[in-house]
mmJSON file of the N, C-alpha and C atoms, coordinates in Angstrom:
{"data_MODEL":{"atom_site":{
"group_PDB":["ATOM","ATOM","ATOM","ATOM","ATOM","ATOM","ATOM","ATOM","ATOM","ATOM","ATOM","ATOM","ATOM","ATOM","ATOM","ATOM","ATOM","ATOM","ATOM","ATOM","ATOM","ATOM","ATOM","ATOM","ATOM","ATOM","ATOM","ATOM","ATOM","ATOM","ATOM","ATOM","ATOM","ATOM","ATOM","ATOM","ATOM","ATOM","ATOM","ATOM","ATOM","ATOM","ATOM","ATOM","ATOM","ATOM","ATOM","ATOM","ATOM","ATOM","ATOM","ATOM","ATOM","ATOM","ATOM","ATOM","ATOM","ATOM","ATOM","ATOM","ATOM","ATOM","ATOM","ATOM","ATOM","ATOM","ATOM","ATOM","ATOM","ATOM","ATOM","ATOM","ATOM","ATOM","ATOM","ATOM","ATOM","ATOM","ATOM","ATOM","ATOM","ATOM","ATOM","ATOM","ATOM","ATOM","ATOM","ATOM","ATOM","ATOM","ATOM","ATOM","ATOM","ATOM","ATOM","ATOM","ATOM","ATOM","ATOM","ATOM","ATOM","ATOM","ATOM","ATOM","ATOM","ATOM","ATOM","ATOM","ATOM","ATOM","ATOM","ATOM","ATOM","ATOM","ATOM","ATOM","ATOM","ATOM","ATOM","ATOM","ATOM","ATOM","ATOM","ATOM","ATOM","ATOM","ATOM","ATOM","ATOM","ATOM","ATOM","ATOM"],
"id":[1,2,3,4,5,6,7,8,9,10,11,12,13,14,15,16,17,18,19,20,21,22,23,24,25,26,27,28,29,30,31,32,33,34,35,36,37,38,39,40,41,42,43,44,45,46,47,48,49,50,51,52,53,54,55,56,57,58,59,60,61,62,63,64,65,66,67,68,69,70,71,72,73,74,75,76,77,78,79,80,81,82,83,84,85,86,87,88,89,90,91,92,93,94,95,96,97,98,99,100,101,102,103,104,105,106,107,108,109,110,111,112,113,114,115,116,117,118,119,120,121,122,123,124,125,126,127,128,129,130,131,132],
"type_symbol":["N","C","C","N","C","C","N","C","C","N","C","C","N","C","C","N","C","C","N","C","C","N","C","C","N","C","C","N","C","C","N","C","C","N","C","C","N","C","C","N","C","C","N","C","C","N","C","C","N","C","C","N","C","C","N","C","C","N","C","C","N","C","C","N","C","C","N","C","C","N","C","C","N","C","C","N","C","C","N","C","C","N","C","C","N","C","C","N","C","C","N","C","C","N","C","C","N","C","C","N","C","C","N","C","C","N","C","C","N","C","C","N","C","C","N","C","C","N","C","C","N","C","C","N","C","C","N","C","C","N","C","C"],
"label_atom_id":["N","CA","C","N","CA","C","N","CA","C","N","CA","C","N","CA","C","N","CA","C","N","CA","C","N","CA","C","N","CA","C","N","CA","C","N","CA","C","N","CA","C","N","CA","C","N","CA","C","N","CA","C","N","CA","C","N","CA","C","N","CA","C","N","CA","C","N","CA","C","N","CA","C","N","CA","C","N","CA","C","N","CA","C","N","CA","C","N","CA","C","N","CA","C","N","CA","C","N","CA","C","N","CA","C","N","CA","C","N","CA","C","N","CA","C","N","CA","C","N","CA","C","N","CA","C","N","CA","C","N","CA","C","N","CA","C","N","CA","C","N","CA","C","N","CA","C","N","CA","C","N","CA","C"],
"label_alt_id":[null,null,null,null,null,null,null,null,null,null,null,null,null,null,null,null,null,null,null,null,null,null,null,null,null,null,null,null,null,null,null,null,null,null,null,null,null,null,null,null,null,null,null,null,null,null,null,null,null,null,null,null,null,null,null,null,null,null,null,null,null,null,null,null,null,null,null,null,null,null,null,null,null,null,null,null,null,null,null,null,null,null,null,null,null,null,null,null,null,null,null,null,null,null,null,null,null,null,null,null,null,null,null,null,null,null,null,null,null,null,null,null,null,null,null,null,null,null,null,null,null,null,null,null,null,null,null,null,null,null,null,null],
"label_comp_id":["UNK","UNK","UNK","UNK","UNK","UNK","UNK","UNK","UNK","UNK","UNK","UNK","UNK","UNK","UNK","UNK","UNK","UNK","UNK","UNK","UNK","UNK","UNK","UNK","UNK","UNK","UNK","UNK","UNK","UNK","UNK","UNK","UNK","UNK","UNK","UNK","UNK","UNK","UNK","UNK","UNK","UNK","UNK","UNK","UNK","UNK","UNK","UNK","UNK","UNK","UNK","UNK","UNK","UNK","UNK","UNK","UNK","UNK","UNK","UNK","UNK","UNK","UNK","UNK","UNK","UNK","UNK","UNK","UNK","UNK","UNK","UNK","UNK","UNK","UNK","UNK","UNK","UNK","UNK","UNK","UNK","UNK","UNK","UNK","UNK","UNK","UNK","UNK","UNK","UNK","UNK","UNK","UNK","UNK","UNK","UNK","UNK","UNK","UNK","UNK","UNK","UNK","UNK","UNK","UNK","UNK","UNK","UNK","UNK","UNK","UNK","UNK","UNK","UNK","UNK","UNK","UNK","UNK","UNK","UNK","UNK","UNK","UNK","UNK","UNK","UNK","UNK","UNK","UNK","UNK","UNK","UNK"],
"label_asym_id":["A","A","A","A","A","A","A","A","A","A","A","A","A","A","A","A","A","A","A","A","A","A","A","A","A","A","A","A","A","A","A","A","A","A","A","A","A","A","A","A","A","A","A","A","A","A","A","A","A","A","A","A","A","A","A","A","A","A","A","A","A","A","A","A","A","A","A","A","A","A","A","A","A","A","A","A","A","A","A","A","A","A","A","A","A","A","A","A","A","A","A","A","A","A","A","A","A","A","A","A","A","A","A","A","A","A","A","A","A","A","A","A","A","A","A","A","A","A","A","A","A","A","A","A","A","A","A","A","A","A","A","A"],
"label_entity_id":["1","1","1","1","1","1","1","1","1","1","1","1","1","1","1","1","1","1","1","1","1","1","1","1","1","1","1","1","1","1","1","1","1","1","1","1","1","1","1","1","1","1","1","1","1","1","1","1","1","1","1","1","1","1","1","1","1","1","1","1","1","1","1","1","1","1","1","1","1","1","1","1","1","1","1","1","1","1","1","1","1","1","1","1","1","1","1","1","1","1","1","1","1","1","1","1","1","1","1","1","1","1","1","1","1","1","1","1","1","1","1","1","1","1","1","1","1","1","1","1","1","1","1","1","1","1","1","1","1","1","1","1"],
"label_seq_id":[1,1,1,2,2,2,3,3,3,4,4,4,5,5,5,6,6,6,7,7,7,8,8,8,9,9,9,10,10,10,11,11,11,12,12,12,13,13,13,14,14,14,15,15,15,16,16,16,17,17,17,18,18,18,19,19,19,20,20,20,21,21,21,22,22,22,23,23,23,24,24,24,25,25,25,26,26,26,27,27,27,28,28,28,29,29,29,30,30,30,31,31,31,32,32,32,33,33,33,34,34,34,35,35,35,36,36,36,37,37,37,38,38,38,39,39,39,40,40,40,41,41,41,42,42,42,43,43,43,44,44,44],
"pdbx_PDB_ins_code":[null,null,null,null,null,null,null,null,null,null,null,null,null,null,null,null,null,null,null,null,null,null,null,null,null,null,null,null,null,null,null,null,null,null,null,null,null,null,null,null,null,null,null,null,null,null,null,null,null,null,null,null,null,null,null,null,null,null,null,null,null,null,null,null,null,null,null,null,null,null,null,null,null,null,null,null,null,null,null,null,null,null,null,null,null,null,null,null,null,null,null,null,null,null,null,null,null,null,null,null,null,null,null,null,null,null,null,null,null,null,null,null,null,null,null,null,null,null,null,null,null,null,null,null,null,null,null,null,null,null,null,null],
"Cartn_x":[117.813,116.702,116.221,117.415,116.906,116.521,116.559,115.451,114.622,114.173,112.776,112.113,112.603,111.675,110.978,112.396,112.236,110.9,110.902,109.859,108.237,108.372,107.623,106.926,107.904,106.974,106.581,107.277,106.916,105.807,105.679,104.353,102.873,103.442,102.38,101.714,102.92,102.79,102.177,102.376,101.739,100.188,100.037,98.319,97.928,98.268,97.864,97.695,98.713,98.669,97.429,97.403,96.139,94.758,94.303,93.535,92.913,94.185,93.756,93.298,93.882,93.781,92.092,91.877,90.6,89.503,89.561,88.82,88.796,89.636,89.66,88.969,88.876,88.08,86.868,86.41,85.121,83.824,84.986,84.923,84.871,84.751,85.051,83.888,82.366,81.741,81.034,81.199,80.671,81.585,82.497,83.267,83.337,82.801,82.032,80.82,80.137,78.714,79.375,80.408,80.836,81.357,82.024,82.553,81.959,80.693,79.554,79.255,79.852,79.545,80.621,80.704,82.291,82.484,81.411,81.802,82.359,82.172,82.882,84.142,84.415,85.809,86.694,86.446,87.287,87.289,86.808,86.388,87.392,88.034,88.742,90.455],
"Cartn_y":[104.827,104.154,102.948,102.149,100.906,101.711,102.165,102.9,103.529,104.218,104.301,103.277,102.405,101.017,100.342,100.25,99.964,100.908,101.997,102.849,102.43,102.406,101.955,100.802,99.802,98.348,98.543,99.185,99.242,100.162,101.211,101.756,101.15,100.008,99.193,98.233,97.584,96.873,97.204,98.424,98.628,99.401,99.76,100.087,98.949,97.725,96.673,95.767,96.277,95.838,96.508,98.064,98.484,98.275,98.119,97.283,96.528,95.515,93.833,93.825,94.783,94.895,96.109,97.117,97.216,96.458,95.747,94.838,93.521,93.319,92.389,93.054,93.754,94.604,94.6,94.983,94.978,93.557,92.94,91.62,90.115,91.106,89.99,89.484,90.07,90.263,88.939,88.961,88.316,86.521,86.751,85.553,84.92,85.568,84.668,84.029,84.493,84.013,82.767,83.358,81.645,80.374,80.622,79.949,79.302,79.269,78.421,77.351,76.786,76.514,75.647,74.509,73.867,73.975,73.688,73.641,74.857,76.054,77.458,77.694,77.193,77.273,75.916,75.296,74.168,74.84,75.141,76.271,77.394,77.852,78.919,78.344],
"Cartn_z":[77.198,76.497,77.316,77.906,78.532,80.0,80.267,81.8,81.796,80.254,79.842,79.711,79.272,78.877,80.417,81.229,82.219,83.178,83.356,83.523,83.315,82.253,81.573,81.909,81.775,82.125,83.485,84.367,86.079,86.151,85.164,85.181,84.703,83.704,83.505,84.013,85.124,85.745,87.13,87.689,89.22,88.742,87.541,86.917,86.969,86.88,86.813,88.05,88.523,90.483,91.138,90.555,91.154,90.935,89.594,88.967,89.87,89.91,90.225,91.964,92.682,94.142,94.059,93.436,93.611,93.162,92.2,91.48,92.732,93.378,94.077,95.536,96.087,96.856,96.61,95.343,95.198,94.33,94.076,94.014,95.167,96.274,97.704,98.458,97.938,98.216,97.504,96.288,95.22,95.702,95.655,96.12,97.145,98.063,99.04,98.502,98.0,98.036,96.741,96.043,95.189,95.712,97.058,97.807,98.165,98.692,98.87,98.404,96.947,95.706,95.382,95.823,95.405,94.012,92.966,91.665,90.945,91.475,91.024,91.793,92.807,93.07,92.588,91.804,91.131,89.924,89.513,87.953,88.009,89.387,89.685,89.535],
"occupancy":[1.0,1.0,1.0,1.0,1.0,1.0,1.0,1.0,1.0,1.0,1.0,1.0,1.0,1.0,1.0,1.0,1.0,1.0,1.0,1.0,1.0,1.0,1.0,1.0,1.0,1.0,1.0,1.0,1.0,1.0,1.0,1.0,1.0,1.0,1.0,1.0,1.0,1.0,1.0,1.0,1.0,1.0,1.0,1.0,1.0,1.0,1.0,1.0,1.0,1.0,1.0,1.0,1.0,1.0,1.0,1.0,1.0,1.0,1.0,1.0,1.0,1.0,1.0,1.0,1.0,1.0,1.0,1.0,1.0,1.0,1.0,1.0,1.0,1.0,1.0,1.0,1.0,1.0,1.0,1.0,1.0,1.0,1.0,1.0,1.0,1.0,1.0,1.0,1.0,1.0,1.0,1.0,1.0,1.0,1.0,1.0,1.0,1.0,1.0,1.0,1.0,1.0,1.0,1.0,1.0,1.0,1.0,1.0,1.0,1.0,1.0,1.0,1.0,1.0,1.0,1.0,1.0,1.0,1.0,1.0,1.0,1.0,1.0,1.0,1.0,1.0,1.0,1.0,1.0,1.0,1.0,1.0],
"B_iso_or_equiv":[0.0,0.0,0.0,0.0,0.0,0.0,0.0,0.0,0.0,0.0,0.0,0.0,0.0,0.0,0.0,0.0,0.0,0.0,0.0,0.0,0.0,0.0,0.0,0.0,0.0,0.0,0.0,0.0,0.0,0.0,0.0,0.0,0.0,0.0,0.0,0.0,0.0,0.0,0.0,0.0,0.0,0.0,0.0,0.0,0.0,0.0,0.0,0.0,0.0,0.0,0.0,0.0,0.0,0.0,0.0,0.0,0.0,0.0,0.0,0.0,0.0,0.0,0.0,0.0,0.0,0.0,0.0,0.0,0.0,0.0,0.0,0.0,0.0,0.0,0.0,0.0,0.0,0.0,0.0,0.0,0.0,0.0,0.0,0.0,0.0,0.0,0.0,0.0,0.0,0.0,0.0,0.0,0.0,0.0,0.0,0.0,0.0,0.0,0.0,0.0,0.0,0.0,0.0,0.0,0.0,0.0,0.0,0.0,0.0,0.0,0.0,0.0,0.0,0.0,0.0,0.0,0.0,0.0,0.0,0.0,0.0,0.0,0.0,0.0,0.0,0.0,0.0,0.0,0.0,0.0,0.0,0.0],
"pdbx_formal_charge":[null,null,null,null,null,null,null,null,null,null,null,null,null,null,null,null,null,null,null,null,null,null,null,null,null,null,null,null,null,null,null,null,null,null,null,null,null,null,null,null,null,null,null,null,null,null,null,null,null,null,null,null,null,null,null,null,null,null,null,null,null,null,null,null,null,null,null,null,null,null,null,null,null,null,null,null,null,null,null,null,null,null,null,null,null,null,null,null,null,null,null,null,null,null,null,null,null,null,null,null,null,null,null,null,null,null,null,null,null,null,null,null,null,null,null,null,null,null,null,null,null,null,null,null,null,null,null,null,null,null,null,null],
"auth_seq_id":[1,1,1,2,2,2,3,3,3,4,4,4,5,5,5,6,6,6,7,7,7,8,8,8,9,9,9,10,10,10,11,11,11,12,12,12,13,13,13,14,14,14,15,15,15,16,16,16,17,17,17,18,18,18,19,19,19,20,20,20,21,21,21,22,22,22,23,23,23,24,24,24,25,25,25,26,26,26,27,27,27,28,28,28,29,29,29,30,30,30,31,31,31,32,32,32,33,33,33,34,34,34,35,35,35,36,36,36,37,37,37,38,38,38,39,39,39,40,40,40,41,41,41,42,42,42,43,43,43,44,44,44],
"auth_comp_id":["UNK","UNK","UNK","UNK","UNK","UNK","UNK","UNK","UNK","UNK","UNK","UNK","UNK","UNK","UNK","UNK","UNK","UNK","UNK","UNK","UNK","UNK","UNK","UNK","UNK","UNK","UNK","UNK","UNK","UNK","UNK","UNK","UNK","UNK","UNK","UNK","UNK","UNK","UNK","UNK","UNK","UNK","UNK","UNK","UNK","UNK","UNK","UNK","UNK","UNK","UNK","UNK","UNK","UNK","UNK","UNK","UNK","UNK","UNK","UNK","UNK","UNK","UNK","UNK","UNK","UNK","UNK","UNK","UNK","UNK","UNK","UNK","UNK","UNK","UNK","UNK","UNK","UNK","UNK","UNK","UNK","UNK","UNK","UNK","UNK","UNK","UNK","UNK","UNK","UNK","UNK","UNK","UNK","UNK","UNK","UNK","UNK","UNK","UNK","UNK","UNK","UNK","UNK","UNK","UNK","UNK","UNK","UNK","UNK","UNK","UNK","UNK","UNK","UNK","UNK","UNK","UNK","UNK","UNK","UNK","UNK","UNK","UNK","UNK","UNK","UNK","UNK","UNK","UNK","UNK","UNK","UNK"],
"auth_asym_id":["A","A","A","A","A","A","A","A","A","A","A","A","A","A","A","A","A","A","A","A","A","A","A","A","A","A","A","A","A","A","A","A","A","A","A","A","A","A","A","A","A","A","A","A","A","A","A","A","A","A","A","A","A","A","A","A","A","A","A","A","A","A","A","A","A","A","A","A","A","A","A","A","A","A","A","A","A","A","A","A","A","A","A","A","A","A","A","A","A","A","A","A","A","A","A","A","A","A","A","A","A","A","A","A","A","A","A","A","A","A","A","A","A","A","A","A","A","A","A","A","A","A","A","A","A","A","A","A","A","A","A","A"],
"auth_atom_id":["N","CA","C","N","CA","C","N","CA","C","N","CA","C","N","CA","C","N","CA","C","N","CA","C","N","CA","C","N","CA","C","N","CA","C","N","CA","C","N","CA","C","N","CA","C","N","CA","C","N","CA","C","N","CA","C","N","CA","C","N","CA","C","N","CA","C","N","CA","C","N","CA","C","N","CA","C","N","CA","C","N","CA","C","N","CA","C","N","CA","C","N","CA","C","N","CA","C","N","CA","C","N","CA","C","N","CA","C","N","CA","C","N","CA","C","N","CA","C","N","CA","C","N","CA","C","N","CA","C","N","CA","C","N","CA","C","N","CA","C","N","CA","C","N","CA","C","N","CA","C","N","CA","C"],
"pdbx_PDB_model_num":[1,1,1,1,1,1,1,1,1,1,1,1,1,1,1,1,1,1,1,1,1,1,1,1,1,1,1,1,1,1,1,1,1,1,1,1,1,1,1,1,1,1,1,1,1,1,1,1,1,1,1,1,1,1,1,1,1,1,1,1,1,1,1,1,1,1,1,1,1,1,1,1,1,1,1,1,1,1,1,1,1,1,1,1,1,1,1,1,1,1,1,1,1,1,1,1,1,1,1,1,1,1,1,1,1,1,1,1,1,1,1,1,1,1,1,1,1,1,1,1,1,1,1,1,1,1,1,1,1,1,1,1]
}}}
């Protein structure tokens, strides 16, 4: 039971790793052009 659970959270957790790493890919684009901008990267 406790290595299902375990399973589990590691499966939730690397959907979430992947998520955050394509989102961040296609988000890099946009974050430059914020970078520009001191007041949105203090906001960050």
């Amino acid at each position: 039971m406790l290595y299902w659970r375990q399973q589990v959270i590691c499966g939730i957790h690397y959907q979430k790793f992947m998520i955050f790493t394509v989102h961040k890919r296609f988000t890099r684009h946009s974050f430059r052009k914020k970078a520009a901008h001191p007041i949105s990267l203090a906001d960050l």
